[in-house]
C-alpha positions as CSV (number, residue, x, y, z in Angstrom):
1,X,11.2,52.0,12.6
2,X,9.9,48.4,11.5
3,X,8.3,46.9,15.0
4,X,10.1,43.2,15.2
5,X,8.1,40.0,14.0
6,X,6.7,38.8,17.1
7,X,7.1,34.8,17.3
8,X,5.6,32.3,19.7
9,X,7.6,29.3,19.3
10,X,6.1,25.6,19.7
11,X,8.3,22.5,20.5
12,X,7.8,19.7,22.9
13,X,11.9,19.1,23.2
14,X,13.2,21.5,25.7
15,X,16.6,21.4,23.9
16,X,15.5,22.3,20.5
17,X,13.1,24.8,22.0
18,X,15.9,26.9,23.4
19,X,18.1,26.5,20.5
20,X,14.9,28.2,18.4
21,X,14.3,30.7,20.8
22,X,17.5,31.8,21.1
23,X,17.9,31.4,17.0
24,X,14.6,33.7,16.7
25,X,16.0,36.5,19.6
26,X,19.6,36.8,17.7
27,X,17.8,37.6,14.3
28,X,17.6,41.0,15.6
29,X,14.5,41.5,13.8
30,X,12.3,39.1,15.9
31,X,11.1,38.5,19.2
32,X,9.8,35.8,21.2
33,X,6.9,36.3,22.7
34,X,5.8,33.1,23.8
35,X,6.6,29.3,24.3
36,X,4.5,26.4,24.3
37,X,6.2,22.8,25.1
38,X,2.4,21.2,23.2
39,X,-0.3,21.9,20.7
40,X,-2.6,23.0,23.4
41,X,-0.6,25.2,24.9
42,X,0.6,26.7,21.5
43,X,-3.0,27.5,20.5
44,X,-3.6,28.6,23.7
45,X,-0.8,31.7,23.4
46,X,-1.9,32.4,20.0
47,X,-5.4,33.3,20.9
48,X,-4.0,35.2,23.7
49,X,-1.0,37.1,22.4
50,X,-2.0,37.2,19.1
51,X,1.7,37.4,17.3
52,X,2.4,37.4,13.9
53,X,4.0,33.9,13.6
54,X,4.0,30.7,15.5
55,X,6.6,28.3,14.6
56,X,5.1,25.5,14.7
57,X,7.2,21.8,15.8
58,X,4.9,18.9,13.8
59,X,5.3,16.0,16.1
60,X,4.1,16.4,19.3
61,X,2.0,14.7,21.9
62,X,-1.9,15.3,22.6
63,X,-3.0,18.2,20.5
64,X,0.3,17.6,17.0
65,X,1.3,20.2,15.0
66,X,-1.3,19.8,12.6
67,X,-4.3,19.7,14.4
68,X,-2.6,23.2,16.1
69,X,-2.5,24.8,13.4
70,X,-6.0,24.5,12.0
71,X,-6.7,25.5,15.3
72,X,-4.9,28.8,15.5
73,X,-5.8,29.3,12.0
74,X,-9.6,29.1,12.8
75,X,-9.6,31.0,16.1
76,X,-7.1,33.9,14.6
77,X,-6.7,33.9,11.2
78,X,-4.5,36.8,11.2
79,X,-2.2,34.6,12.8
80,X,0.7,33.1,10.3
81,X,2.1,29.8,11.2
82,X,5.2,28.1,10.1
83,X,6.0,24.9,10.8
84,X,9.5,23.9,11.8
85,X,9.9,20.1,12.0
86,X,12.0,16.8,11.0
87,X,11.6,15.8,7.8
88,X,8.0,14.5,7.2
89,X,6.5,12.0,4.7
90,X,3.9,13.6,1.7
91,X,1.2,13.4,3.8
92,X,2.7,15.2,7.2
93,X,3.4,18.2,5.1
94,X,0.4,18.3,3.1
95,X,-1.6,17.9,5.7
96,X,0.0,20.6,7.4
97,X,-0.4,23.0,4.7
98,X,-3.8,22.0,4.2
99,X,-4.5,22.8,7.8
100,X,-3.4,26.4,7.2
101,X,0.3,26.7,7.9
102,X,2.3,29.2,5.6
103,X,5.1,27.4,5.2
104,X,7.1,24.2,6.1
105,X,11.2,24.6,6.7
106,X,13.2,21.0,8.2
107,X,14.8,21.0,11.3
108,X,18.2,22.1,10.7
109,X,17.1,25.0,9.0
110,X,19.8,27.8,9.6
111,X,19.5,31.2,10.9
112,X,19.4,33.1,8.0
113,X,17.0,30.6,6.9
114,X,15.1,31.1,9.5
115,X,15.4,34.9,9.2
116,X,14.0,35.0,5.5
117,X,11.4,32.0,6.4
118,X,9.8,34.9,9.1
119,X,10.0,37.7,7.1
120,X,8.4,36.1,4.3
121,X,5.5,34.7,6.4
122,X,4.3,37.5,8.4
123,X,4.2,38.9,5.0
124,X,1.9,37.0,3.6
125,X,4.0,35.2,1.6
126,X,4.7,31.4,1.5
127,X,7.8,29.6,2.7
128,X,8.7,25.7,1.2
129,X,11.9,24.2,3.0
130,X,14.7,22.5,0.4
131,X,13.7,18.6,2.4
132,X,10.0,19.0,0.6
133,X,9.2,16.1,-2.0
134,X,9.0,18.0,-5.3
135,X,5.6,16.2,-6.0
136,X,3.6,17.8,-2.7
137,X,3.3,21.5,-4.4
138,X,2.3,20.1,-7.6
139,X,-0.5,17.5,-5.3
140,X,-1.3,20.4,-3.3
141,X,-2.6,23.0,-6.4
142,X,-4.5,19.7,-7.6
143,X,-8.1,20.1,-7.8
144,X,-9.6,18.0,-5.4
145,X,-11.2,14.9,-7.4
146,X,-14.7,15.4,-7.8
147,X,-17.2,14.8,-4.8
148,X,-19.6,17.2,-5.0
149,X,-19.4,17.4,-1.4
150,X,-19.2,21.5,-1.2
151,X,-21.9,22.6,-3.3
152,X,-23.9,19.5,-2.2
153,X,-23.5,20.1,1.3
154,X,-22.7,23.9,1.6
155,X,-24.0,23.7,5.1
156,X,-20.3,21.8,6.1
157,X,-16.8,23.3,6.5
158,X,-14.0,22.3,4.4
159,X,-12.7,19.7,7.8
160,X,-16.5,18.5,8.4
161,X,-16.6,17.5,3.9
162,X,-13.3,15.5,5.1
163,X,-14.4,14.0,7.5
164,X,-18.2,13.1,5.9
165,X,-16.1,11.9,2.5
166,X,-14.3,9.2,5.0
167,X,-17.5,8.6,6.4
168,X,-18.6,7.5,2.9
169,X,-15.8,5.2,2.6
170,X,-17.0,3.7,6.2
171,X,-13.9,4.8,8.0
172,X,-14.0,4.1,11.9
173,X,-12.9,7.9,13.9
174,X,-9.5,6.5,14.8
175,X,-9.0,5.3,11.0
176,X,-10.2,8.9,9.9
177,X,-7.7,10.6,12.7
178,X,-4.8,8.8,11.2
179,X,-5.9,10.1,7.8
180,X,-6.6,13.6,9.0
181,X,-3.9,13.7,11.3
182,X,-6.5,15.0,14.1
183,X,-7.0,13.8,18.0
184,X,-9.9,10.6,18.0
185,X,-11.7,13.6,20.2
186,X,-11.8,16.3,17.2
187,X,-12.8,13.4,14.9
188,X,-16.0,12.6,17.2
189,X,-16.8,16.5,17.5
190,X,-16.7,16.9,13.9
191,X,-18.8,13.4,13.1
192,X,-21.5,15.4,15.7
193,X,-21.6,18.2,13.9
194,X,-21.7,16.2,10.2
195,X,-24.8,14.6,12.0
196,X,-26.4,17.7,13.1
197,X,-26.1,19.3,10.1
198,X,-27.3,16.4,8.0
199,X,-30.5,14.5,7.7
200,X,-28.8,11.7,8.9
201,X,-29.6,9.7,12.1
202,X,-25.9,8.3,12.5
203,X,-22.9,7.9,10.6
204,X,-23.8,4.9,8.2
205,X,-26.8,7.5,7.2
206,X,-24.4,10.5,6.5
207,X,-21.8,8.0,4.5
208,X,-25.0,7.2,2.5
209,X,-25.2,10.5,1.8
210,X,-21.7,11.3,0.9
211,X,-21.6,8.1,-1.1
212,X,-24.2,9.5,-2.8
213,X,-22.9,13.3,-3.4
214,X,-20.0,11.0,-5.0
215,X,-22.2,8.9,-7.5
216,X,-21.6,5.5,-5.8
217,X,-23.8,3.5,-4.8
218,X,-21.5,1.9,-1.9
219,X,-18.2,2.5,-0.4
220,X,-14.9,2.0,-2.9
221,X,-14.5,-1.0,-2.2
222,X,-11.7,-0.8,0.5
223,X,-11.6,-3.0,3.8
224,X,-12.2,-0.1,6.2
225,X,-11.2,-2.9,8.9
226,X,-7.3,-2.4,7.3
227,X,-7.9,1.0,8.2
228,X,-8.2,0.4,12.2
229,X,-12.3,-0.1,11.5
């Protein structure tokens, strides 16, 4: 017999929360194991129970969906996530996908739906809800425009490139959170690391640097300042 998909489910509205739980416990082929009411507390329960999905609400306060999910998707990789949410704007679900999450359904989302969505994930396999914008798959498989940043600076994650390449552009670390859809907290801890890993005294040095890696010979001529500089 198939062991049930085991589900922690993450959602900062206690109404909408039950509704989910009880959604995933009548599937008949799923079980709750866990419930977070924040991102913290979601990554928190993945670490600790390890289950095969989280779903995963993308608005909430402190630690959002997003910045959960890279999370969980650092500390346990075997971990699938699914995010569950209102419909978002390009970015919200790209940079949710970007973060790691599996797949993206809209609030509203039926059981069946739901069902399938689960099934599929804990398989492996990726899940894109109807309310998507038809353009994010095709600016998702993209390739990034060229930076150089990763075989530049092999030393840096995939997050710590991001953040360096905003660096470049003289982005201030709440103009960068926006952008990334991180805490002002993880921006800081990941503009430490840049700086550690770098020959580069502070953060005008290292957006030399990435300005560099990029071919320019100064930012791109936007008013960081409009950005929340």
């Amino acid at each position: 017999m198939t062991s049930p998909t085991r589900v922690v489910v993450a959602d900062d509205h206690p109404l909408y929360r039950d509704g989910i739980v009880a959604a995933v416990q009548a599937i008949g082929t799923a079980e709750v194991v866990g419930v977070a009411s924040d991102g913290e507390e979601a990554v928190r329960l993945a670490v600790e129970l390890e289950p095969d999905v989280v779903l995963m609400d993308l608005s909430m306060p402190g630690v959002n969906g997003i910045e959960a999910t890279g999370r969980i998707r650092e500390q346990r990789p075997q971990v699938e996530v699914l995010v569950l949410t209102m419909l978002e704007g390009d970015d919200s679900v790209l940079a949710a996908l970007r973060a790691g999450a599996r797949g993206y359904l809209v609030k509203g989302a039926d059981r069946a739906e739901i069902a399938s969505a689960l099934e599929a994930v804990s398989r492996g396999q990726a899940v894109f809800g109807s309310g998507i914008a038809g353009n994010v798959l095709a600016r998702l498989v993209d390739p990034p425009r060229g930076r150089g940043g990763s075989a530049t600076f092999p030393q840096l994650t995939e997050r710590e490139l991001e953040v360096l390449d905003l660096l470049g552009l003289g982005l201030s670390n709440r103009a960068i959170a926006r952008r990334l859809f991180l805490s002002e907290k993880t921006v800081r801890n990941h503009v430490s690391n840049v700086l550690g890993k770098l020959p580069a005294a502070n953060r005008e040095e290292a957006g030399d640097l990435a300005r560099a890696a990029r071919g320019d010979g100064r930012a791109d001529g936007r008013d960081a300042r409009a950005d929340g500089r």
